[in-house]
N, C-alpha and C positions, 0 to 999 in steps of 0.2 A: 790565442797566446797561451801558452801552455805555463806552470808554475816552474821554477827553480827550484828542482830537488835533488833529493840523496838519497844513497839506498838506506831502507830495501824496498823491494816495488810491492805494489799493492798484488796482496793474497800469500805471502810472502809469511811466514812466523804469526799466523792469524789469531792464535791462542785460543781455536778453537771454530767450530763450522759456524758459531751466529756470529763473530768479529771478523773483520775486516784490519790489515796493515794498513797503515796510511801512512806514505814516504816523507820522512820532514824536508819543510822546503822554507824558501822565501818568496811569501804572493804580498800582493796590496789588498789590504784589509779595507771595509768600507765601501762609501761613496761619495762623492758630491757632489752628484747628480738626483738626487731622491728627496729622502727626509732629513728634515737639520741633525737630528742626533747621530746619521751614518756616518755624519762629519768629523776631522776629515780624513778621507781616504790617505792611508800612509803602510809604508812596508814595513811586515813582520815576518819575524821567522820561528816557524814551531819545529820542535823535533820531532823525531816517527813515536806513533803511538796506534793501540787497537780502537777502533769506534764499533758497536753494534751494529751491524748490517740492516737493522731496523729499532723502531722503538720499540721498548716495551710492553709487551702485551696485555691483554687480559691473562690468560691464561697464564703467563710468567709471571706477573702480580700476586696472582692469586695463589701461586707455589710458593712465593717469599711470605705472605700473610698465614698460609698453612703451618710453615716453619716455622712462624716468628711468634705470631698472634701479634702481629702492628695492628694498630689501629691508624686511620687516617686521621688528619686535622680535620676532612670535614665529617670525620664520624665523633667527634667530641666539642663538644659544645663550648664556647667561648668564654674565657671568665671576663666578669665586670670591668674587675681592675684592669684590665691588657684594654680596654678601652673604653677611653671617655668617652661620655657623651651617650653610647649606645646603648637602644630604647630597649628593655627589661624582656621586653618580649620577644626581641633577635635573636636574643643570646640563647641559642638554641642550634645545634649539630645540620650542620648543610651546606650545600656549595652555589654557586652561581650555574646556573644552565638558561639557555638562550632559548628564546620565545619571540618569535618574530613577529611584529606588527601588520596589521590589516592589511595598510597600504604606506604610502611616502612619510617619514617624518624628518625632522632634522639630524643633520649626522653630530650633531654637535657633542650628544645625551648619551653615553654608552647604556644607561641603562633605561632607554627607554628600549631595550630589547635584553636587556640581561634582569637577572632577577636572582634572588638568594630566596633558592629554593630546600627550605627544611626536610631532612631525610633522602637528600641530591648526594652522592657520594659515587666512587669506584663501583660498588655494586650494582647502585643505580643511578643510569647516570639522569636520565631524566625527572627524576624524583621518587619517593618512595614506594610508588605502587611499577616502577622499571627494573628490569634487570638487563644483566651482559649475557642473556642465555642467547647462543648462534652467533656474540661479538668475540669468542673467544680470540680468535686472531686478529682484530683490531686493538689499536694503542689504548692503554690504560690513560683514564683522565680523571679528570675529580682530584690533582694528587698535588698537593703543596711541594716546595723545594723540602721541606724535611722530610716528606715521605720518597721523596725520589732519592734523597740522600741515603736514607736509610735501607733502600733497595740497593743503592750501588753498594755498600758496605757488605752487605749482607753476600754479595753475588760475588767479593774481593774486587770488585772495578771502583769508579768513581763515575764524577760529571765533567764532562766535557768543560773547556776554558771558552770562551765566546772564541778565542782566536783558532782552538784547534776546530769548534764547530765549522769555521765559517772558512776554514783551511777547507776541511772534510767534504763540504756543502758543495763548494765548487769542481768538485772532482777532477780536477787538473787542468780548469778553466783557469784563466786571471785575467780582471777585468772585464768580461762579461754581466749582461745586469741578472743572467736567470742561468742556475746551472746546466741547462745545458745548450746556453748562446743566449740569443737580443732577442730572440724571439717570442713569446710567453707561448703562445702554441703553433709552434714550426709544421706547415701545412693542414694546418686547421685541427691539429695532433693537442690532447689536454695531458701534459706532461707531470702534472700534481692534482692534489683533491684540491681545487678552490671552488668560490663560487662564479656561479655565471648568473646574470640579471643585476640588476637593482637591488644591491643593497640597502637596508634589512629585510625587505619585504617578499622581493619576487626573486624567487632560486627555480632557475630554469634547470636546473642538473643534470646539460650538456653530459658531462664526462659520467654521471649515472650513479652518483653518493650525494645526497643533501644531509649529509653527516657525515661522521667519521667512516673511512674504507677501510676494509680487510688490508693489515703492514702487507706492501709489496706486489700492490696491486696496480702500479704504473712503472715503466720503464726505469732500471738505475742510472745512477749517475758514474761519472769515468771514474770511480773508485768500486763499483759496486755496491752503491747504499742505497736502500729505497726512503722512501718519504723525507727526506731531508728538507724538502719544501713541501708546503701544504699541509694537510689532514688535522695534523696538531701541532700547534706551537712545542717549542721543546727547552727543559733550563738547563742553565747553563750556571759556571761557579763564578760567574764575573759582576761583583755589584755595580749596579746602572747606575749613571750618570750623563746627564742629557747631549754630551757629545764626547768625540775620545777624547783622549789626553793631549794636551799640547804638544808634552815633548816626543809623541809619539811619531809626530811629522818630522823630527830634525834628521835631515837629510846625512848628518854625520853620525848617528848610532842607530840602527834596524833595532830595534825590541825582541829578543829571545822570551819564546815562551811567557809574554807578560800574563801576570793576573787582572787587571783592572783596578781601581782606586780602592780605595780605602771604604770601611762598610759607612760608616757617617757619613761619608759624601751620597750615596745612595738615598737620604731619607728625603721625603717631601716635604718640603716645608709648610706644605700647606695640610698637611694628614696630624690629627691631632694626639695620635695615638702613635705615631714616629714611630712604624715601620720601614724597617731597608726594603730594598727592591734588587733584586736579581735580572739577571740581563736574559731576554727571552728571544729564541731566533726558532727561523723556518716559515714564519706564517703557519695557517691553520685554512680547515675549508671553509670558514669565514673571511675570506681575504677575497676582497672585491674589487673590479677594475674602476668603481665608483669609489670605494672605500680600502683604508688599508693595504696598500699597493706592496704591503711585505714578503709577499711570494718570492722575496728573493738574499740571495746568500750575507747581501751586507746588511739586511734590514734589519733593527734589534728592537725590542720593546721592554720596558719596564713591567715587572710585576712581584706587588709584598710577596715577601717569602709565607706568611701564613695563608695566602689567599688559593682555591684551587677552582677550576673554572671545567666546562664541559670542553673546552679545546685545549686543553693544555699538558703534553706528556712530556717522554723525557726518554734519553736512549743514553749510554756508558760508555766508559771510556777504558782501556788501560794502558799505563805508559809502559815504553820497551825498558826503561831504569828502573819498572817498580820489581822486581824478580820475585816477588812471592806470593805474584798472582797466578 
């Protein structure tokens, strides 16, 4: 089943060789079939706007930081105040990067395989004695929602709304659970980077990346975008909350272009330090038929806006009303 759209067709006014047009239409956002948060599946309507034909690179990072002198969040070090409770000795410049255990443990523990790794950043992603030498065309990671924002600013684009991602993702699918059909791999075909084996431990790397892959390096999707699932999670500008909005199902108004709630509705109640959380889509090559089943266009996940992780990038947006892009 194809989307309900309008012109213009994709490839159409691309505003340039790395975007992509993508024709606004009305699909069904979601699931309710998956996880509780995809819930529940209800129709929206986005307008035409350009998406990156891939995420952002290293190499494209690295020209914005040339320009800029950004510094990332995980290259400065955390202050006290921004949060309680935390031991004197963390508070120290670094990101989360993943360290995969022996053998079986519980899935329960995210961090019995993650770790806040000091001197872990975009440069390096593995920690400080790593670099991105030979990843230059692989997605930038290590990067908080403000350093993704501060890229799209920089580049005159923006971030993606979860609804035009998840528009985008499906490539003219609707209804489907994987962009490109029900299939996860159609004739035994690995159609994104995920993992294959037992997660966390055993990564068999069928499809031939136990990490991040070169953007572009699996089949596109019916719009022409590559990694839109798998490799790295990607943000987006919609604050999380743990299912959509109610009135987003009433059958008597579609939703144009919605933003998502309010930023206080996004904080955990249980996080002492009450950070929001940003709405995360695509899955990552950590996404396992054991674990985290979000290899797919409705799946969304939470994550603090100051947090940056070894799987987590982000690709731009521009809309066809912004004219002074």
């Amino acid at each position: 089943m194809r989307h309900d759209m309008t012109t213009p067709a994709p490839g159409e006014d691309s505003g340039g060789p790395d975007m992509v047009m993508i024709p606004g239409g009305t699909f069904m956002m979601g699931s309710d079939h998956h996880y509780a948060e995809e819930a529940p599946a209800h129709r929206v309507t986005v307008d035409p706007f350009r998406i990156d034909v891939t995420p952002v690179t290293n190499r494209q990072f690295a020209a914005f930081v040339a320009a800029t002198g950004h510094r990332t969040t995980a290259e400065i070090a955390p202050r006290a105040e921004d949060y309680p409770g935390a031991l004197p000795h963390m508070l120290r410049a670094g990101s989360l990067t993943f360290r995969p255990p022996a053998g079986p443990v519980p899935l329960g523990n995210a961090y019995v395989w993650w770790a806040f790794t000091f001197g872990a950043s975009w440069r390096h992603p593995e920690g400080p004695e790593s670099t991105i030498e030979g990843l230059d065309d692989h997605p930038v990671v290590h990067v908080s929602f403000d350093d993704a924002m501060a890229y799209a600013r920089w580049a005159g684009k923006d971030l993606p709304t979860e609804a035009e991602w998840e528009f985008a993702a499906r490539g003219g699918l609707d209804g489907k659970d994987y962009a490109w059909g029900d299939d996860l791999t159609p004739g035994g075909v690995h159609m994104a980077n995920t993992w294959q084996g037992r997660f966390p431990f055993e990564n068999l790397t069928e499809d031939g990346y136990a990490r991040t892959s070169p953007v572009g390096s699996y089949q596109p999707n019916g719009y022409g975008l590559y990694d839109m699932i798998g490799n790295t999670w990607e943000w987006t500008q919609d604050w999380f909350v743990a299912r959509h909005q109610a009135e987003a199902g009433k059958a008597c108004c579609i939703p144009r272009n919605p933003r998502g709630p309010a930023m206080g509705e996004s904080i955990d109640p249980n996080d002492p330090a009450r950070i929001p959380r940003k709405v995360l889509k695509g899955g990552s090559h950590l996404c396992a038929p054991n674990y985290c089943r979000r290899y797919r266009p409705a799946a969304r996940h939470p994550e603090p806006v100051d947090t940056s992780t070894g799987h987590v990038g982000f690709r731009c947006v521009r809309r066809v009303t912004e004219r002074n892009g």
